[in-house]
C-alpha positions, 0 to 999 in steps of 0.5 A: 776904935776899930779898923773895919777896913781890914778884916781881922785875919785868924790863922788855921793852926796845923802840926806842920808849923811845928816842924821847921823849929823843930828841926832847926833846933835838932839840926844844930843841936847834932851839929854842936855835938860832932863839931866841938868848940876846940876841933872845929870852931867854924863849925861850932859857931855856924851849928850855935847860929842855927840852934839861935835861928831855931829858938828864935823860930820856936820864940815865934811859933808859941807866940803865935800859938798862945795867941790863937789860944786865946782867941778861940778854943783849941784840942789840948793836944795843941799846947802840949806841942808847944809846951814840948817845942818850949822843954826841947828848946831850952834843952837844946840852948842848955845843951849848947852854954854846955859845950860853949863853956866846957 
């Protein structure tokens, strides 16, 4: 059955979204590499919850993202944003166990 009183909502897609994961992730993955676990162990921590907080925020953007593939057709250019925010992601995170473990 459908819920006709709401009307479905599709939201516009722009580059812009793409940014604040973005700079989460560069953000916290600088911060890990210039304050290192055995120096700074505040730091460290407070830099490894923002590179989370930016994985979290890519987690949701591609989800929002393949949603919206789905629903209607976009550029190609769109998915290859998110498959760079995807490969930059998991860099960073590998990045991060590196330093957390080394």
């Amino acid at each position: 059955m459908i819920d006709s009183s709401r009307p479905e909502r599709i939201r516009e897609f722009s580059p812009a979204q793409y940014i604040a994961p973005y700079l989460l992730l560069t953000v916290g993955g600088a911060g890990v590499q210039k304050a290192p676990v055995s120096d700074r162990p505040v730091l460290f921590w407070i830099f490894t919850a923002i590179v989370a907080l930016g994985a979290l925020s890519a987690a949701v953007r591609l989800k929002r993202m393949w949603t919206t593939h789905q629903r209607r057709h976009l550029p190609a250019w769109t998915g290859l944003l998110g498959l760079f925010l995807a490969l930059y992601g998991l860099c960073i995170a590998y990045y991060v166990i590196d330093h957390m473990a080394g």
